[in-house]
MDTraj code that builds the backbone (N, CA, C; nanometers):
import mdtraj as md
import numpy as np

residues = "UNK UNK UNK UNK UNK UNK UNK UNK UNK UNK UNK UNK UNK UNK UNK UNK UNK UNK UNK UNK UNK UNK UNK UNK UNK UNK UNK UNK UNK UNK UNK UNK UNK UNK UNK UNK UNK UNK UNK UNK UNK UNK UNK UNK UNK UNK UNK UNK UNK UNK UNK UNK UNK UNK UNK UNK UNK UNK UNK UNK UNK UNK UNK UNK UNK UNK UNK UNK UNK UNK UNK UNK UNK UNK UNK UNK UNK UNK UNK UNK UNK UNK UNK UNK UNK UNK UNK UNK UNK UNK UNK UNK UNK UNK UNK UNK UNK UNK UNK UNK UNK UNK UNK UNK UNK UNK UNK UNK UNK UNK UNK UNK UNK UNK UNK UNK".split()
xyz = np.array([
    [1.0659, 1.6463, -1.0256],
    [1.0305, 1.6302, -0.8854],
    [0.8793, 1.6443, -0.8648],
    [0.8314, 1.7120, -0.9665],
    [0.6563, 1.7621, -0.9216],
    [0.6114, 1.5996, -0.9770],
    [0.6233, 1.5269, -1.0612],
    [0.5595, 1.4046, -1.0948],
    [0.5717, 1.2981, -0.9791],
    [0.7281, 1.3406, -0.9171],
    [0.7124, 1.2194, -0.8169],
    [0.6538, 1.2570, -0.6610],
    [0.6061, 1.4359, -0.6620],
    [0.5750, 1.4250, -0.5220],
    [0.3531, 1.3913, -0.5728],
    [0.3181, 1.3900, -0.7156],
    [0.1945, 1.3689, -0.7423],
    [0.1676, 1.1732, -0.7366],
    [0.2934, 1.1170, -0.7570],
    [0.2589, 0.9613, -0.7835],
    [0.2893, 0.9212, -0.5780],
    [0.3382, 1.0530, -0.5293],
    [0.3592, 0.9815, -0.4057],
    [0.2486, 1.0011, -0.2975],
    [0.2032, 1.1270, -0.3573],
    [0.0737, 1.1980, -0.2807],
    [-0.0640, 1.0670, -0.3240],
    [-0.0526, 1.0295, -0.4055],
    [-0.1419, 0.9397, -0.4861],
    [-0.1373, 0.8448, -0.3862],
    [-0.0287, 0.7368, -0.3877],
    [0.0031, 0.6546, -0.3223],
    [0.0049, 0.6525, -0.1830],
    [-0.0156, 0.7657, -0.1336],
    [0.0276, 0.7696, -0.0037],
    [-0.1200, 0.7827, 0.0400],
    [-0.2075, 0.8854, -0.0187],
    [-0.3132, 0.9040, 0.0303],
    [-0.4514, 0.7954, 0.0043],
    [-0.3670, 0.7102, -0.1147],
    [-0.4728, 0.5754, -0.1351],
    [-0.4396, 0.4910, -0.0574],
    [-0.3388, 0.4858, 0.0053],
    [-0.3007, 0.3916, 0.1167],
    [-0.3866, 0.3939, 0.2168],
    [-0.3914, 0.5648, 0.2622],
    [-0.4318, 0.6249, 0.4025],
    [-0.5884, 0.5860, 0.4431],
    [-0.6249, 0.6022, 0.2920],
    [-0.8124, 0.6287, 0.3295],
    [-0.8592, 0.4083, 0.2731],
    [-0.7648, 0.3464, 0.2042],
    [-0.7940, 0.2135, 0.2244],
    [-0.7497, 0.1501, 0.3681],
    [-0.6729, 0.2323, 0.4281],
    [-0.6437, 0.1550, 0.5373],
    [-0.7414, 0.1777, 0.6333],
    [-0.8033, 0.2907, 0.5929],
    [-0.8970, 0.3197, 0.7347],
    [-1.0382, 0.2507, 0.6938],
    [-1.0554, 0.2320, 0.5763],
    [-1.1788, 0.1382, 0.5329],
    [-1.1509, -0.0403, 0.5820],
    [-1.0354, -0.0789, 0.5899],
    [-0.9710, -0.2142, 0.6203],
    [-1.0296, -0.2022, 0.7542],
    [-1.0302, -0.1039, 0.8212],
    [-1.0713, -0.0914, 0.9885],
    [-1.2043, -0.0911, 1.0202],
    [-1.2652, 0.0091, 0.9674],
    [-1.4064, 0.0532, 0.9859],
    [-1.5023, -0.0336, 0.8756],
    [-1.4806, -0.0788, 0.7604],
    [-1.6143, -0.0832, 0.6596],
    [-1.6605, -0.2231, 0.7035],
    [-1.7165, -0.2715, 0.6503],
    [-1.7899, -0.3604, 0.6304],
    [-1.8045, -0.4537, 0.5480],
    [-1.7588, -0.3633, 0.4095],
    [-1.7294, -0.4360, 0.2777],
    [-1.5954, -0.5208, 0.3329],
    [-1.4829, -0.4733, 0.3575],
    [-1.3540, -0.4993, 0.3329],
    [-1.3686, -0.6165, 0.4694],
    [-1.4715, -0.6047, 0.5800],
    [-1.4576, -0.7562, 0.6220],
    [-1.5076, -0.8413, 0.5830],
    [-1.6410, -0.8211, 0.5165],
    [-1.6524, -0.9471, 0.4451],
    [-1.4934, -0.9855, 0.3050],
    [-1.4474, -0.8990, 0.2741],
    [-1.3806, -0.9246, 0.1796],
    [-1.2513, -1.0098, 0.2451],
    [-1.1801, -0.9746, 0.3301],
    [-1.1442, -1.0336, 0.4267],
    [-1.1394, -1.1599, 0.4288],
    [-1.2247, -1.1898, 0.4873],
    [-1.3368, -1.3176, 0.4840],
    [-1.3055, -1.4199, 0.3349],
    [-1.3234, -1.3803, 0.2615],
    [-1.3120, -1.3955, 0.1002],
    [-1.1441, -1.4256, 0.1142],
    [-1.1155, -1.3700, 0.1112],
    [-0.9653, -1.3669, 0.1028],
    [-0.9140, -1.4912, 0.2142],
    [-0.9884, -1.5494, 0.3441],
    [-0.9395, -1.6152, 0.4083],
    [-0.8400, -1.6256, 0.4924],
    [-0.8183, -1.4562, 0.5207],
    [-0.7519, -1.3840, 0.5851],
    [-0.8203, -1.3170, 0.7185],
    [-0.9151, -1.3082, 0.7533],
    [-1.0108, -1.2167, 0.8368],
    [-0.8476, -1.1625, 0.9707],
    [-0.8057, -1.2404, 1.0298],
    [-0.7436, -1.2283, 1.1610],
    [-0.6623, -1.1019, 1.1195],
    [-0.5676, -1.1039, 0.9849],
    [-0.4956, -0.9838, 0.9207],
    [-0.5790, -0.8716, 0.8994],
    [-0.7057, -0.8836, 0.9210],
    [-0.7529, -0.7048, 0.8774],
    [-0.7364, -0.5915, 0.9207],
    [-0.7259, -0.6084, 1.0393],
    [-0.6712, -0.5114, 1.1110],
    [-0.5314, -0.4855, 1.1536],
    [-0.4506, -0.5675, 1.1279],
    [-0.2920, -0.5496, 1.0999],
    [-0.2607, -0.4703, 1.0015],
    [-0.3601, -0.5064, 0.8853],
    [-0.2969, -0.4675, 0.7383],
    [-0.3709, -0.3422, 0.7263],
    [-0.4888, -0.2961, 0.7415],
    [-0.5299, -0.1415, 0.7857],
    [-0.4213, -0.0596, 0.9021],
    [-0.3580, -0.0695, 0.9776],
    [-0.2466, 0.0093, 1.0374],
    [-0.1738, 0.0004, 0.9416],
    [-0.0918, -0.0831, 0.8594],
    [0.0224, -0.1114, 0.8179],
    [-0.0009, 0.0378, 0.7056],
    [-0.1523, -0.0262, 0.6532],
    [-0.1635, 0.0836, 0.4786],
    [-0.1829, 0.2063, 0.5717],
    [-0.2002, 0.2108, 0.6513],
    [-0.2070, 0.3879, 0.7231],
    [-0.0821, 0.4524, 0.7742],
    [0.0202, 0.3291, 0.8399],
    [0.1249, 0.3610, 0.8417],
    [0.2394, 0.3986, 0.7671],
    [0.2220, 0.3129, 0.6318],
    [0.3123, 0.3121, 0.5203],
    [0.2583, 0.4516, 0.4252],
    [0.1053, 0.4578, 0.4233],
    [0.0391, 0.6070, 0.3817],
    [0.1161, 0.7101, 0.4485],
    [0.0920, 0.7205, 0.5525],
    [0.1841, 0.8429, 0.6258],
    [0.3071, 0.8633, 0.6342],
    [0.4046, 0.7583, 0.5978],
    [0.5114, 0.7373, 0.6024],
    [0.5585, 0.7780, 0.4310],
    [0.5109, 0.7637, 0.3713],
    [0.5036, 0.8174, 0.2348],
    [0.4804, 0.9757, 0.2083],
    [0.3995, 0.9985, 0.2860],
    [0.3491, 1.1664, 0.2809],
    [0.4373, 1.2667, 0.3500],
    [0.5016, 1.2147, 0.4548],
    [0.5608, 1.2800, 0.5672],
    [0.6908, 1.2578, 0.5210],
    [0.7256, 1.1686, 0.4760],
    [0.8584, 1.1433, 0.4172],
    [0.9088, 1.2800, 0.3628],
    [0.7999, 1.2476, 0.2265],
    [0.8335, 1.3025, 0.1135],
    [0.8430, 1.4899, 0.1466],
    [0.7388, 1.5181, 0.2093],
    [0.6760, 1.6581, 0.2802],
    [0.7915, 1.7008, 0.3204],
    [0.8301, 1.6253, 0.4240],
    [0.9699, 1.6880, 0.5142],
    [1.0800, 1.6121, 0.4754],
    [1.0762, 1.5945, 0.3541],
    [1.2393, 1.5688, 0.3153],
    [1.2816, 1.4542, 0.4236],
    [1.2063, 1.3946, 0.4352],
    [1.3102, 1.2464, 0.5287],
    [1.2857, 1.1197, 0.4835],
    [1.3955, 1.1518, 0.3442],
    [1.3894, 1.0645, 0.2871],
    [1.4073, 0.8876, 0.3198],
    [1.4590, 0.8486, 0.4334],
    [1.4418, 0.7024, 0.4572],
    [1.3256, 0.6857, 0.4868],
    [1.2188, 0.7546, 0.5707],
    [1.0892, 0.7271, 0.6149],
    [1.0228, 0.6890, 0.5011],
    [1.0373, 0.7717, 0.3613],
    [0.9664, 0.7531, 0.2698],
    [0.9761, 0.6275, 0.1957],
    [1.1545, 0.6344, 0.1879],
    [1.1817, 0.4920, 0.1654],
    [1.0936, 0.3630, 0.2511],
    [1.1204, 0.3278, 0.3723],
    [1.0659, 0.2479, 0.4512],
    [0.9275, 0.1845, 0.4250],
    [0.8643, 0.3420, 0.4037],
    [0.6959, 0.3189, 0.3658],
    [0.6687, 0.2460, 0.2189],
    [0.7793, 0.2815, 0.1018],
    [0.7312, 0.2622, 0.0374],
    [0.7360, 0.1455, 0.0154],
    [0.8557, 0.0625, 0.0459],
    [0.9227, -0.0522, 0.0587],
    [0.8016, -0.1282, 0.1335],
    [0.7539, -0.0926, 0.2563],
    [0.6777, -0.2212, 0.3311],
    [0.5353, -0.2050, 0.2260],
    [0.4745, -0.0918, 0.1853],
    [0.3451, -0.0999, 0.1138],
    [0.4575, -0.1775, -0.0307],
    [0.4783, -0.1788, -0.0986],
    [0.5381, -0.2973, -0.2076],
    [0.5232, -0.4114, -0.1957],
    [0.6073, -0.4429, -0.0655],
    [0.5439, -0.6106, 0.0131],
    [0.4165, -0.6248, 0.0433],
    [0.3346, -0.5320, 0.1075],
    [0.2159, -0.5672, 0.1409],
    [0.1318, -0.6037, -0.0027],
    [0.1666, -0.5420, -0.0841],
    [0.0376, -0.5367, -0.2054],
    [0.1282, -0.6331, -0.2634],
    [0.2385, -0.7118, -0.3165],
    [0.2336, -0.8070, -0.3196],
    [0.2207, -0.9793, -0.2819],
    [0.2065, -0.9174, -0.1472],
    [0.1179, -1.0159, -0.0403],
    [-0.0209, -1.0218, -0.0927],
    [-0.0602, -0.9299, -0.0771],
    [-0.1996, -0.8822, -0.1602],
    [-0.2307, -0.9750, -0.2843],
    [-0.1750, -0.9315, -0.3903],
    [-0.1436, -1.0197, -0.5341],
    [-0.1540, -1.1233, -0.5366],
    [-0.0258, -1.2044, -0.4006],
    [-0.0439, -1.3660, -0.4371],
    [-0.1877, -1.3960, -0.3667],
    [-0.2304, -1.3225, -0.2759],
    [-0.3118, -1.3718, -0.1829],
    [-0.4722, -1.3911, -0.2739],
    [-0.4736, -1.2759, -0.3625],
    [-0.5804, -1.3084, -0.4719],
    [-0.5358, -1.4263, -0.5702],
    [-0.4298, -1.4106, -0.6176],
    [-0.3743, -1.5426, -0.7521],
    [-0.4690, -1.6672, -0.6290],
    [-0.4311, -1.7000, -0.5370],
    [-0.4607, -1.8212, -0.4125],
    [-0.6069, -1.8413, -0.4036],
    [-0.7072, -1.7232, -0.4018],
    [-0.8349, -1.7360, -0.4359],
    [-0.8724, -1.7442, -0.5488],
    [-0.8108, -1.7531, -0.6515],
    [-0.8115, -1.7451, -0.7875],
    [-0.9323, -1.6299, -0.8522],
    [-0.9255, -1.5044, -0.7959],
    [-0.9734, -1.3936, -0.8369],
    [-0.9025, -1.3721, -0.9529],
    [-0.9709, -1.3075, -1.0597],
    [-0.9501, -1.2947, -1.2207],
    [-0.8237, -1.1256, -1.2174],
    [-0.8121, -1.1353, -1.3197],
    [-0.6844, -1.0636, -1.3576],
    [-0.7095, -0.9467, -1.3035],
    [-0.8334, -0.9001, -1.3721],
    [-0.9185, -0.7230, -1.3476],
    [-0.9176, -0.6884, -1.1890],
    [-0.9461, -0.7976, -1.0892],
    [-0.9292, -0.7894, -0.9590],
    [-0.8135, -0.7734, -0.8933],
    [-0.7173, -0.8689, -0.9252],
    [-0.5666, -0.8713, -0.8890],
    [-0.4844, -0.7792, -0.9408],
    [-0.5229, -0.7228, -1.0133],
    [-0.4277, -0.5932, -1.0793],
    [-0.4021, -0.4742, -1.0082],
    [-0.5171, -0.4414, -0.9796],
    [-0.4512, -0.3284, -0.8597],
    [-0.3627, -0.3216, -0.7724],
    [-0.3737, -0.4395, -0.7029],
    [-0.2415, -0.5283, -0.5933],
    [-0.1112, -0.4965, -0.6591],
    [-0.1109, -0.5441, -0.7731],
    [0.0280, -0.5592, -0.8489],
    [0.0269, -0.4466, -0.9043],
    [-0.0099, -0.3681, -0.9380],
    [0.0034, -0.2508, -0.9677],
    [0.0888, -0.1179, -0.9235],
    [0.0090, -0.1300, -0.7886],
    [0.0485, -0.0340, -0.6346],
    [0.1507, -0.0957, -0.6003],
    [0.1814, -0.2563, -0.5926],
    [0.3163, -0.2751, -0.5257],
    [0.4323, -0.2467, -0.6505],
    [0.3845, -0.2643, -0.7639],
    [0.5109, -0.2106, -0.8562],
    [0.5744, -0.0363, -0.8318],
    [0.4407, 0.0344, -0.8291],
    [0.4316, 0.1618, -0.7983],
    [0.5310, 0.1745, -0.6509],
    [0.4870, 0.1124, -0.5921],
    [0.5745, 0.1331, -0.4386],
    [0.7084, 0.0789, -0.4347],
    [0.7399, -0.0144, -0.5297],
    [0.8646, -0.0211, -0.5603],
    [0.9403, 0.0731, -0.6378],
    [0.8714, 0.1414, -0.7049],
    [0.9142, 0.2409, -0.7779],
    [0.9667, 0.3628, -0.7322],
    [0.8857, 0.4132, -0.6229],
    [0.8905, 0.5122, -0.5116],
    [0.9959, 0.4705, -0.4181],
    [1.0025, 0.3127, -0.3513],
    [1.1264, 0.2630, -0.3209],
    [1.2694, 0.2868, -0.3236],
    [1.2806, 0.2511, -0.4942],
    [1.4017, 0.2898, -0.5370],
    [1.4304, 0.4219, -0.5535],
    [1.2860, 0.5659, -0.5762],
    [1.3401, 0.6481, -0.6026],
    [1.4191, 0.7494, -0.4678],
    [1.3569, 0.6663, -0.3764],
    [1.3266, 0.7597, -0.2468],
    [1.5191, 0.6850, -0.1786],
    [1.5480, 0.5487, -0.2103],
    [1.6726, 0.5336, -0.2105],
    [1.7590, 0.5790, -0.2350],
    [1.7660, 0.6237, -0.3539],
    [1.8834, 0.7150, -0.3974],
    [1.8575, 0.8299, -0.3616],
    [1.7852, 0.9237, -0.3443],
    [1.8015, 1.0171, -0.2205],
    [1.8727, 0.9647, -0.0454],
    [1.8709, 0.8980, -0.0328],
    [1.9017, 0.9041, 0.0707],
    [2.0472, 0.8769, 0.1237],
])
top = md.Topology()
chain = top.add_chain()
for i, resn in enumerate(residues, 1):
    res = top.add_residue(resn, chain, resSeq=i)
    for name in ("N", "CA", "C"):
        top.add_atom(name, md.element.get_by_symbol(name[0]), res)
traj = md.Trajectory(xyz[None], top)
């Protein structure tokens, strides 16, 4: 249980502080931009703050569908993410993180399922 409340604290809190950079930075609108997405930036900064907290709070207070929920929509998002780089044809080293975190959040997904 201590490994999965460290891969969820991970996940949850890299969600929290990218989502609030999706809002506020500067980088991430030009990146945005790049991506050919700009109108989603600020959808998808609530979403990673929502699904962040929803991961943390889940897990914290034992409510386990919340955690589920979160982890499930951040999975989709970062593989939204994934194809959305494959589409700009950003190189592997870039797109990996995407696919990475959404495997990870599927992972947390299923584990946070069978709890519930």
């Amino acid at each position: 249980m201590k490994a999965l409340l460290v891969v969820t604290l991970f996940s949850g809190l890299s969600f929290i502080f990218y989502g609030f950079s999706c809002l506020y930075s500067k980088k991430m609108k030009a990146e945005f931009i790049r991506f050919r997405i700009p109108k989603y930036r600020n959808i998808t900064g609530l979403l990673q703050i929502l699904g962040g907290s929803s991961l943390v709070i889940g897990y914290l207070m034992s409510v386990w569908w919340l955690a589920f929920v979160g982890a499930l929509g951040l999975a989709v998002l970062m593989a939204l993410g994934f194809f959305t780089r494959l589409r700009i044809k950003d190189s592997l080293p870039l797109s990996a993180p995407a696919l990475l975190f959404s495997l990870l959040n599927a992972f947390l997904a299923f584990k946070f399922y069978t709890y519930i």
